[in-house]
N, CA, C and O atoms as a CHARMM CRD file, in Angstrom:
* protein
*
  228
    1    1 UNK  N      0.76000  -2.52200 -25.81900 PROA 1      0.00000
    2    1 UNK  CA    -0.21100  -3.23200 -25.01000 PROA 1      0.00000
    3    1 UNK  C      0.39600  -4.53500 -24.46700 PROA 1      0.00000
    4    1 UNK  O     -0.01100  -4.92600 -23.37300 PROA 1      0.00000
    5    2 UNK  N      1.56800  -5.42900 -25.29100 PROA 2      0.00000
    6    2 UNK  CA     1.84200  -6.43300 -25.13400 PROA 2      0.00000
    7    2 UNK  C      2.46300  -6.26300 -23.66500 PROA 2      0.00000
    8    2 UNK  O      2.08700  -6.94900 -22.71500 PROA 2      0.00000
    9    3 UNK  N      3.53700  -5.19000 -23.57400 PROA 3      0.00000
   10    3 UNK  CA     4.42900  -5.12700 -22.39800 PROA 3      0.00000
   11    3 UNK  C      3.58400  -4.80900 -21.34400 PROA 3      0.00000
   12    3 UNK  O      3.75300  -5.35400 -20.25300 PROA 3      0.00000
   13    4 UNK  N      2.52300  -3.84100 -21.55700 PROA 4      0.00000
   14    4 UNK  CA     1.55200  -3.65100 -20.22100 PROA 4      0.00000
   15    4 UNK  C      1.25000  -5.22400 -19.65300 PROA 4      0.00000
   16    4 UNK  O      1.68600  -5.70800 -18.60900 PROA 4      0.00000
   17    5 UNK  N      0.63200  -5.68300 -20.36000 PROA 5      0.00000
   18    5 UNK  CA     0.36300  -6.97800 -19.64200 PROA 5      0.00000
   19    5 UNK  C      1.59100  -7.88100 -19.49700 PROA 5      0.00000
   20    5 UNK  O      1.57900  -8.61400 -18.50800 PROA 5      0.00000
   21    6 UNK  N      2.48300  -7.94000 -20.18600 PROA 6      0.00000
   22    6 UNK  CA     3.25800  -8.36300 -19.54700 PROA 6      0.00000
   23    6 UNK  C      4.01200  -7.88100 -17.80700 PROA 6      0.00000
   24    6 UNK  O      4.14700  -8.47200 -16.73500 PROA 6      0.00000
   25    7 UNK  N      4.26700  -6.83500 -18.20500 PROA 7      0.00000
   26    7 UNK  CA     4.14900  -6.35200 -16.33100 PROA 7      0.00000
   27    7 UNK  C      2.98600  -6.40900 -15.62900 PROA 7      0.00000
   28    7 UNK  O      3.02600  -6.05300 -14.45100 PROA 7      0.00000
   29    8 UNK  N      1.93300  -6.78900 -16.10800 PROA 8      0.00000
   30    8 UNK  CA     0.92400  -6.73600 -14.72400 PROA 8      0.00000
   31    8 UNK  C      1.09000  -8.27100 -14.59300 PROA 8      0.00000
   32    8 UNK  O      1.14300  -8.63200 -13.41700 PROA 8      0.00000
   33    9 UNK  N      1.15400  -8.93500 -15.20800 PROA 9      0.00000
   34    9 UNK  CA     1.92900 -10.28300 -14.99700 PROA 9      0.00000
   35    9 UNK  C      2.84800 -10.61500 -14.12600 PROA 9      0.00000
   36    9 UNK  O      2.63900 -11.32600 -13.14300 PROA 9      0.00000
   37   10 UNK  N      3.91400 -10.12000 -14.43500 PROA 10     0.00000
   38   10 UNK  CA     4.84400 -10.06200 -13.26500 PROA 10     0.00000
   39   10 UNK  C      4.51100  -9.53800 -12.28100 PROA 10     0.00000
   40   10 UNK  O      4.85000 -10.09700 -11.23800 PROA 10     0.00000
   41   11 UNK  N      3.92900  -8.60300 -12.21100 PROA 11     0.00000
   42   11 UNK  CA     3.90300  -7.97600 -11.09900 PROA 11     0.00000
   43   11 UNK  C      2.88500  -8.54900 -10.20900 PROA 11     0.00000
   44   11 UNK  O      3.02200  -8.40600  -8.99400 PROA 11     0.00000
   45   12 UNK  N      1.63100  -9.33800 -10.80800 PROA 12     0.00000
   46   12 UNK  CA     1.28400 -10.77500 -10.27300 PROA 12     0.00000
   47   12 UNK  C      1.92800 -11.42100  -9.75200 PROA 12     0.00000
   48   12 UNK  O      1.77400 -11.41100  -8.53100 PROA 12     0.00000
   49   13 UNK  N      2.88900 -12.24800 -10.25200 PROA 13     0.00000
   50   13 UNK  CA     3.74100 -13.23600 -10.23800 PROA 13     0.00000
   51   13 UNK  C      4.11200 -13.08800  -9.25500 PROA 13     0.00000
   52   13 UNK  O      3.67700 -13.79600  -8.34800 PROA 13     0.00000
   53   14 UNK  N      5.16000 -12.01800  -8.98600 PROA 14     0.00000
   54   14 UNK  CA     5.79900 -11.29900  -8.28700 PROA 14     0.00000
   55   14 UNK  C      5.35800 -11.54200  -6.45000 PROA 14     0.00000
   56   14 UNK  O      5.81200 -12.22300  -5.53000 PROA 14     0.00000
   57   15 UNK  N      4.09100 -10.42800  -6.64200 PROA 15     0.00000
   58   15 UNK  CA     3.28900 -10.42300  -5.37400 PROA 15     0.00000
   59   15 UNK  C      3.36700 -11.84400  -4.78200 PROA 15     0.00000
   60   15 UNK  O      3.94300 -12.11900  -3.72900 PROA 15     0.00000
   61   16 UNK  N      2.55600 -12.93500  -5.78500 PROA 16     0.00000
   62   16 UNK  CA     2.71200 -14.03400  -4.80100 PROA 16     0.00000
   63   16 UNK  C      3.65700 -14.62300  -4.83200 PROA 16     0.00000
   64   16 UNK  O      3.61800 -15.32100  -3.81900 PROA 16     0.00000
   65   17 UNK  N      4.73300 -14.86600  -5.46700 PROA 17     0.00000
   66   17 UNK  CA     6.18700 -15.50500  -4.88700 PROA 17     0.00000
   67   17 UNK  C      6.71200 -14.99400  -3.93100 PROA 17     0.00000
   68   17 UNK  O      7.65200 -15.52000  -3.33500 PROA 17     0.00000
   69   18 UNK  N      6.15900 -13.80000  -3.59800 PROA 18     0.00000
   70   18 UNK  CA     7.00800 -12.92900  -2.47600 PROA 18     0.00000
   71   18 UNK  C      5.93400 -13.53200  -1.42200 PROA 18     0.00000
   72   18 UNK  O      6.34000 -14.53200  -0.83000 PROA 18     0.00000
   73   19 UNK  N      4.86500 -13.16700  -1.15000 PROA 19     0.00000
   74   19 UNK  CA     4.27000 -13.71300  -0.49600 PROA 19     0.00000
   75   19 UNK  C      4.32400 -15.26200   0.27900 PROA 19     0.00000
   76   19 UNK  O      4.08900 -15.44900   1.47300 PROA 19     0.00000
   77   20 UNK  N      4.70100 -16.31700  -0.73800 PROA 20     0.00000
   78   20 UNK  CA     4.65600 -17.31700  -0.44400 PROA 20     0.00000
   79   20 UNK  C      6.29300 -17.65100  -0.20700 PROA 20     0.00000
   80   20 UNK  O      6.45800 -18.86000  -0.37000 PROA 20     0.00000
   81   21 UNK  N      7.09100 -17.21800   0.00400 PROA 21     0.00000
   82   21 UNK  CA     8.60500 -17.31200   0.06600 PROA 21     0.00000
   83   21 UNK  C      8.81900 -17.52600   1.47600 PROA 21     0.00000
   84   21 UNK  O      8.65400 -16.67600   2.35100 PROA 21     0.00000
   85   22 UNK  N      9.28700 -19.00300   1.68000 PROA 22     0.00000
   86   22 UNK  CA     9.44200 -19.78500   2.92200 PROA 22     0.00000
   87   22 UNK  C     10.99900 -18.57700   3.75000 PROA 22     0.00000
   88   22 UNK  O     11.10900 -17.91700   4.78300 PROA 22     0.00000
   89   23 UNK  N     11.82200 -18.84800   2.64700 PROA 23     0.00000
   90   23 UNK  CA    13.26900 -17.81500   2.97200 PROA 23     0.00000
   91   23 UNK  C     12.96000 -16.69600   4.07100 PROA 23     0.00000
   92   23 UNK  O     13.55300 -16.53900   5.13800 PROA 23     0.00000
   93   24 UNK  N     12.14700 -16.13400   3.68200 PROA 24     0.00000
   94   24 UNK  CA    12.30600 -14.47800   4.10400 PROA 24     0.00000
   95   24 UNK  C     10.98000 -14.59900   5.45200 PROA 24     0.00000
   96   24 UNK  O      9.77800 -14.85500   5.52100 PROA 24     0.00000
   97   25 UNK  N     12.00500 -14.26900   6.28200 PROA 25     0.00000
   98   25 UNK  CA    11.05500 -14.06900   7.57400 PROA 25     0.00000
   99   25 UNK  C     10.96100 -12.29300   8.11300 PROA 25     0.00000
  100   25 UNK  O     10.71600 -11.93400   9.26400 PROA 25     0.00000
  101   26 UNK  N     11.15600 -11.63100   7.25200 PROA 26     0.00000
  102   26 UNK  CA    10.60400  -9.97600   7.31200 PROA 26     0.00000
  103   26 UNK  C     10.09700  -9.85600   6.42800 PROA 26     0.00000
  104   26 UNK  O     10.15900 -10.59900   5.44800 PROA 26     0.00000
  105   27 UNK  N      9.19400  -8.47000   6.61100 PROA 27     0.00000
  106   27 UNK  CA     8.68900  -8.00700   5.45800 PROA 27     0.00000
  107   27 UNK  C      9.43500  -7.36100   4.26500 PROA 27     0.00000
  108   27 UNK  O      9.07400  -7.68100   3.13200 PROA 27     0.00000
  109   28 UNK  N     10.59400  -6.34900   4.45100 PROA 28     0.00000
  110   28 UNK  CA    11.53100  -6.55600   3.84300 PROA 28     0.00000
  111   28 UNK  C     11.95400  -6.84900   3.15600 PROA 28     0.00000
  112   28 UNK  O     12.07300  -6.30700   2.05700 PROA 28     0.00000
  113   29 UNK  N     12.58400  -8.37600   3.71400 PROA 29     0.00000
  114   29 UNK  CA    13.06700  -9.52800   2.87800 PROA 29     0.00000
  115   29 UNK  C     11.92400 -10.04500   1.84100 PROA 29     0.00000
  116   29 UNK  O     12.26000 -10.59000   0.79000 PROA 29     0.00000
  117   30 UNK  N     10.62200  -9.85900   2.16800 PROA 30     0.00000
  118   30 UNK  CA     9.71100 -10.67100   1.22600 PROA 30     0.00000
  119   30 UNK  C      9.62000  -8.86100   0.36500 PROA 30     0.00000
  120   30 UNK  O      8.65400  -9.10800  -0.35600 PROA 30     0.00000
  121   31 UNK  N      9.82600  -8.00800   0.17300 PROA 31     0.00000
  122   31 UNK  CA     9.29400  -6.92200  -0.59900 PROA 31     0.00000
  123   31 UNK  C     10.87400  -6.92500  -1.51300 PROA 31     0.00000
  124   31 UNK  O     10.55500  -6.82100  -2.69800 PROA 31     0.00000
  125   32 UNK  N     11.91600  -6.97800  -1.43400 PROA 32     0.00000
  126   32 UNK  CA    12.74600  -6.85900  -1.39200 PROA 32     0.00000
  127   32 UNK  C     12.51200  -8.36600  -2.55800 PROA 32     0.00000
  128   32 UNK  O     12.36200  -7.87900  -3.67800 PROA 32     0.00000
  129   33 UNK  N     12.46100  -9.43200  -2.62100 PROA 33     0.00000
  130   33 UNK  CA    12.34800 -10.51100  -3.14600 PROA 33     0.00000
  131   33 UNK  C     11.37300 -10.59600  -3.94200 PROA 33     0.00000
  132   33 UNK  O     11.40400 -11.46300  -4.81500 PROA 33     0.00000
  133   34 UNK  N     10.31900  -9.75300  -3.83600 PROA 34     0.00000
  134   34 UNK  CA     9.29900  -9.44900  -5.00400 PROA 34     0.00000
  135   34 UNK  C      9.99500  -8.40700  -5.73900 PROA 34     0.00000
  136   34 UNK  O      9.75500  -8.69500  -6.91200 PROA 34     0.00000
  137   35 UNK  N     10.76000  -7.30600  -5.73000 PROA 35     0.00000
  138   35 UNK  CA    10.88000  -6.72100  -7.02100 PROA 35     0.00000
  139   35 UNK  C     11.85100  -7.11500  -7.16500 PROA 35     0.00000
  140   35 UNK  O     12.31300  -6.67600  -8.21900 PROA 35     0.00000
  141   36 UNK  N     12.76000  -8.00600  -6.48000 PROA 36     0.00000
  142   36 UNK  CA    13.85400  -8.65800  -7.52400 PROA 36     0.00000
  143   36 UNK  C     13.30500  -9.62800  -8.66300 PROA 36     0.00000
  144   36 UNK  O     13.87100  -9.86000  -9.73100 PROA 36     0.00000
  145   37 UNK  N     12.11800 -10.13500  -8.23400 PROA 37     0.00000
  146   37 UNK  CA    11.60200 -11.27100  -8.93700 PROA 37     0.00000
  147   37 UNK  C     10.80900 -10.25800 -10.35200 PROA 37     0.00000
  148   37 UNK  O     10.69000 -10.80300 -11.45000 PROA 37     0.00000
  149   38 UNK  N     10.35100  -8.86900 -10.15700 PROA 38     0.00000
  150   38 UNK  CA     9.70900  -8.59400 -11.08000 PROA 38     0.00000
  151   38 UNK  C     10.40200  -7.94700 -12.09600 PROA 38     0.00000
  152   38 UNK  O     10.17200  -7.96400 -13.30500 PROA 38     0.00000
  153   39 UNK  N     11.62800  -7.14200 -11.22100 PROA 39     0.00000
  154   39 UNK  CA    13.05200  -6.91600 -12.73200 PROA 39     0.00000
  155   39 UNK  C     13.45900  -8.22800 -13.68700 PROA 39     0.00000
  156   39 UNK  O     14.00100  -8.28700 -14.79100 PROA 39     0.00000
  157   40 UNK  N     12.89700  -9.37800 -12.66100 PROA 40     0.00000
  158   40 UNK  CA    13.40600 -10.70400 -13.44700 PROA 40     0.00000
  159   40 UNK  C     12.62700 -11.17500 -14.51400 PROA 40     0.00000
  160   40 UNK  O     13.09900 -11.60600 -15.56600 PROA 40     0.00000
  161   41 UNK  N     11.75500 -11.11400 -14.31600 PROA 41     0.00000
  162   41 UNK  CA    10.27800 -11.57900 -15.49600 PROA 41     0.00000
  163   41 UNK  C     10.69000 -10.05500 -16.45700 PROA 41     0.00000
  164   41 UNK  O     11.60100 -10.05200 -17.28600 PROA 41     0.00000
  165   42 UNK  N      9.86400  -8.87400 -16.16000 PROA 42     0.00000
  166   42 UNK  CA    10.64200  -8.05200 -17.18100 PROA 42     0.00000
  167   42 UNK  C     11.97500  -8.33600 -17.88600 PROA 42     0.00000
  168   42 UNK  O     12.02700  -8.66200 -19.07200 PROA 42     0.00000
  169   43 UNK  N     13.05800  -8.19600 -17.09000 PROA 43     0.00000
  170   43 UNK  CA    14.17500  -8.29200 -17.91300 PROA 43     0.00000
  171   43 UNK  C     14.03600  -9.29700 -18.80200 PROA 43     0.00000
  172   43 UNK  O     14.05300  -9.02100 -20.00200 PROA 43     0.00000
  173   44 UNK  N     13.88000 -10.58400 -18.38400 PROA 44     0.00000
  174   44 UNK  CA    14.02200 -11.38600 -19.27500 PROA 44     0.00000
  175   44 UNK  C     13.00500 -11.61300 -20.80200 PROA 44     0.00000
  176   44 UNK  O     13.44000 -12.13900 -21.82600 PROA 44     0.00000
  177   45 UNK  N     11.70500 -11.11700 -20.63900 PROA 45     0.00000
  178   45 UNK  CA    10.66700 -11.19800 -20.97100 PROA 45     0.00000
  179   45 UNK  C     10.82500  -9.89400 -22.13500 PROA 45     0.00000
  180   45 UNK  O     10.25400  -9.69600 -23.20800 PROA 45     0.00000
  181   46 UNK  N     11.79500  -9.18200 -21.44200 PROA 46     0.00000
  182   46 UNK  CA    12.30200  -7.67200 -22.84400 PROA 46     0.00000
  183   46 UNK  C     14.02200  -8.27300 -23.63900 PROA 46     0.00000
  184   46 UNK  O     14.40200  -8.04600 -24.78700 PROA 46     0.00000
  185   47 UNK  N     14.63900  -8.93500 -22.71800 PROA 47     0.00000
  186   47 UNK  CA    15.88300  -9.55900 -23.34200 PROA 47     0.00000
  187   47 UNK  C     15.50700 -11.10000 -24.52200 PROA 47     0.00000
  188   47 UNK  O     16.31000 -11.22900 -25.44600 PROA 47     0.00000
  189   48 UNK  N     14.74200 -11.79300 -24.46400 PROA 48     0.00000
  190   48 UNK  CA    13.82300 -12.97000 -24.99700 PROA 48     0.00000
  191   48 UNK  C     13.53500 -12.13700 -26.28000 PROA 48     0.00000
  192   48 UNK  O     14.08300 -12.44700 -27.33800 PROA 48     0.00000
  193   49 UNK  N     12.35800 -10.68300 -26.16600 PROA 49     0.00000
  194   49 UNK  CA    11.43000 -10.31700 -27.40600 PROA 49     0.00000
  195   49 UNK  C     12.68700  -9.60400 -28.18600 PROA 49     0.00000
  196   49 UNK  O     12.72400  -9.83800 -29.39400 PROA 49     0.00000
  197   50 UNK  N     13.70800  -8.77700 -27.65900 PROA 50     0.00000
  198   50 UNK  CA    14.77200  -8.48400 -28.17700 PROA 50     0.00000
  199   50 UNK  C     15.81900  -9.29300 -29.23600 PROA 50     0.00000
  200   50 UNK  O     16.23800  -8.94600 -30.34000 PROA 50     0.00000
  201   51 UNK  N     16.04800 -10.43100 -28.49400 PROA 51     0.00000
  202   51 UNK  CA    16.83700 -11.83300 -29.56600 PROA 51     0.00000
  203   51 UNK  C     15.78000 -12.20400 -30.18300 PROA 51     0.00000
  204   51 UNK  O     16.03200 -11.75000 -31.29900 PROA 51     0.00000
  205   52 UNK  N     14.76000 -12.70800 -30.27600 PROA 52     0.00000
  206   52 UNK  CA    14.00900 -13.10600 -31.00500 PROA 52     0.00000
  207   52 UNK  C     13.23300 -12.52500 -32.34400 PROA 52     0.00000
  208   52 UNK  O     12.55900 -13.15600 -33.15900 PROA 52     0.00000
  209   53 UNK  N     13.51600 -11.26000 -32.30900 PROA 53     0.00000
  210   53 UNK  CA    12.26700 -10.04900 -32.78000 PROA 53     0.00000
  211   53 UNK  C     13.31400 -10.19000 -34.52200 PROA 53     0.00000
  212   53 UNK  O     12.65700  -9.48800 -35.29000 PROA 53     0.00000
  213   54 UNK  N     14.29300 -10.64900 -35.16000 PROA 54     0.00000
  214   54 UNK  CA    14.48500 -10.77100 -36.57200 PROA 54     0.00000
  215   54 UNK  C     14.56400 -11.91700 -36.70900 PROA 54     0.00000
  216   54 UNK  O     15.40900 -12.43100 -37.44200 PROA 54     0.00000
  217   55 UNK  N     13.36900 -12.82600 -35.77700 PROA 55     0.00000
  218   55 UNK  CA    13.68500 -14.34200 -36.88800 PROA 55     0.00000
  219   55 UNK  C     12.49200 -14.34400 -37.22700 PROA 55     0.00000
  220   55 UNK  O     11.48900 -13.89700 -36.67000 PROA 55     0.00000
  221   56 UNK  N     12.72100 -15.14000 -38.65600 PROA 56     0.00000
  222   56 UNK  CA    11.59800 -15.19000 -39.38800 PROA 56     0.00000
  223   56 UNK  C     11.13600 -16.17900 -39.39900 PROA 56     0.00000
  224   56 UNK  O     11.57000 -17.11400 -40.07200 PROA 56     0.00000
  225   57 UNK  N      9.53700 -16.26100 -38.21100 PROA 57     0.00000
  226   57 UNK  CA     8.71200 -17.45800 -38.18300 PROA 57     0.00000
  227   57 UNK  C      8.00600 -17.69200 -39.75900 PROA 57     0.00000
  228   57 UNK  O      7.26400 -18.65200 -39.96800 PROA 57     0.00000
């Protein structure tokens, strides 16, 4: 459940950074800049729970 919401998160995120991205004057370029941005929140967001997941809070 955790990762579901974590991707609908990003994939939030995503939408409007792409949206609001001064850079990119195609559509394209702004679709193209949203799923780079949402491999980015995933990746990192699965590379983070990965290092973290044997320390003992």
């Amino acid at each position: 459940m955790h990762v579901l919401m974590m991707a609908l998160y990003a994939a939030i995120a995503a939408t409007v950074l792409a949206a609001v991205e001064p850079g990119a004057e195609t559509t394209r370029e702004r679709v193209i800049h949203g799923l780079k941005t949402f491999g980015y929140f995933l990746g990192i967001g699965l590379l983070l729970s990965w290092i973290l997941y044997p320390v003992p809070w």
